[in-house]
C-alpha positions in Angstrom: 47.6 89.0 82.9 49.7 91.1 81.0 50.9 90.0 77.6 53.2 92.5 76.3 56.3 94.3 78.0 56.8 97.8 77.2 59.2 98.1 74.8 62.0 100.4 75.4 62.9 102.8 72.9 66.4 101.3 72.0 64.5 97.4 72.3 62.9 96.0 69.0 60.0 93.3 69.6 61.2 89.9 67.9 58.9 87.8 66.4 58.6 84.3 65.0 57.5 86.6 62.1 60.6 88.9 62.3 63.3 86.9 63.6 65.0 86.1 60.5 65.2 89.8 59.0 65.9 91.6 62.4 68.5 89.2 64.1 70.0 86.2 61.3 70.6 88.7 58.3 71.5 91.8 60.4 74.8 93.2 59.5 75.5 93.7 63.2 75.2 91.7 66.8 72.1 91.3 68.0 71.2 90.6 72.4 67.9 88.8 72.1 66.2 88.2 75.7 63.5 85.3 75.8 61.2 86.6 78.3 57.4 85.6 79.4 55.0 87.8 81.0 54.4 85.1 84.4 58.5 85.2 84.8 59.8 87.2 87.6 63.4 86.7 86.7 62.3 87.9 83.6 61.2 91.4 84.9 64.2 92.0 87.2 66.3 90.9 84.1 64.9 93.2 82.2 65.9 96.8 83.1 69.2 95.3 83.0 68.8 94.6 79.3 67.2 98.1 78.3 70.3 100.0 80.3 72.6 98.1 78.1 70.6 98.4 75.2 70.9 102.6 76.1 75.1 102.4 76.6 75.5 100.1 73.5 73.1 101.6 70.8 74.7 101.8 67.5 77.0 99.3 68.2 74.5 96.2 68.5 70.5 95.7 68.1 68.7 94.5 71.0 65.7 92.6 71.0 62.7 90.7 73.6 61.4 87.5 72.1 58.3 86.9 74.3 57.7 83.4 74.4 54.1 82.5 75.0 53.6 84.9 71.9 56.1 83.2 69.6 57.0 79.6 70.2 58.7 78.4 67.2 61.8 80.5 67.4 62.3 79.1 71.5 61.4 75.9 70.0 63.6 76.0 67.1 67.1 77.0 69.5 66.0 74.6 72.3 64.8 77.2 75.2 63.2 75.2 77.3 63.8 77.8 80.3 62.8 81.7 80.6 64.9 84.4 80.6 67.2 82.9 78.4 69.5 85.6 76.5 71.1 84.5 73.1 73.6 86.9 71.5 74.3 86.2 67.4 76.9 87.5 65.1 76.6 86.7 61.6 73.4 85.1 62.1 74.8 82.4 64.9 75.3 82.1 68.4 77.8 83.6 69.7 76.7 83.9 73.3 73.9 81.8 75.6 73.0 82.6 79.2 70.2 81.4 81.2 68.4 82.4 84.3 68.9 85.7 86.1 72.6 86.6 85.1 74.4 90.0 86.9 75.0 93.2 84.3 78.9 91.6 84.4 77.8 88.7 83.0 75.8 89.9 80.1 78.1 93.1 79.3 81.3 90.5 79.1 79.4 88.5 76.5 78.7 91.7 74.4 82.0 92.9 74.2 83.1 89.4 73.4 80.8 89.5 70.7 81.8 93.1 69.6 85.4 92.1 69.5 84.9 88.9 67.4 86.3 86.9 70.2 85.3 82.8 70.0 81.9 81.9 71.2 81.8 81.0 74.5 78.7 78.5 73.4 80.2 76.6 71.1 77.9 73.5 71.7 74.5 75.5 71.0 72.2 73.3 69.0 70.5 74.9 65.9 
């Protein structure tokens, strides 16, 4: 089975290790995707996430959070479903979607987030 996805050059690995250096003290939004190897909505999710990763580099960091690798972040935001993509500004949420959303869906939420516009998941446990 394969454990890792190949990271796309504009795509940094997030780790339960990493997770409060790359995405809660960045000074800029970060897209993390929760992904696991076995997840098929996961892989068609996917090249969605690395093309925007490609039009929106410089602006925000994007990051893959596998979750059979690194629980405790999952288990500390309450993903209990895979992929689940999780945008933060100023080290919160700003942004939640799960399942296999459309490119619409997850570019809306970006530029939300790069316009400081209110979080549209207000209610997100932390």
């Amino acid at each position: 089975m394969e454990r890792s996805y190949r990271m796309d050059a504009n795509i940094t690995e997030i780790t339960d290790q990493n997770f409060d250096t790359i995405v809660l003290q960045s000074s800029r939004p970060v897209l993390v995707d929760f992904w696991a190897p076995w997840c098929g909505p996961c892989k068609a999710i996917g090249p969605t996430i690395d093309a925007l990763a490609a039009d929106y580099d410089g602006q925000m960091t994007f990051g893959k959070c596998n979750v059979d690798d690194n629980p405790g972040i999952p288990g500390k935001y309450g993903i209990r479903s895979v992929p689940t993509v999780l945008v933060f500004r100023d080290g919160q949420i700003s942004e939640q979607m799960t399942g296999l959303v459309n490119r619409g869906k997850l570019e809306n939420a970006i530029k939300n987030t790069l316009a400081g516009g209110a979080s549209t998941a207000p209610f997100v446990m932390q």
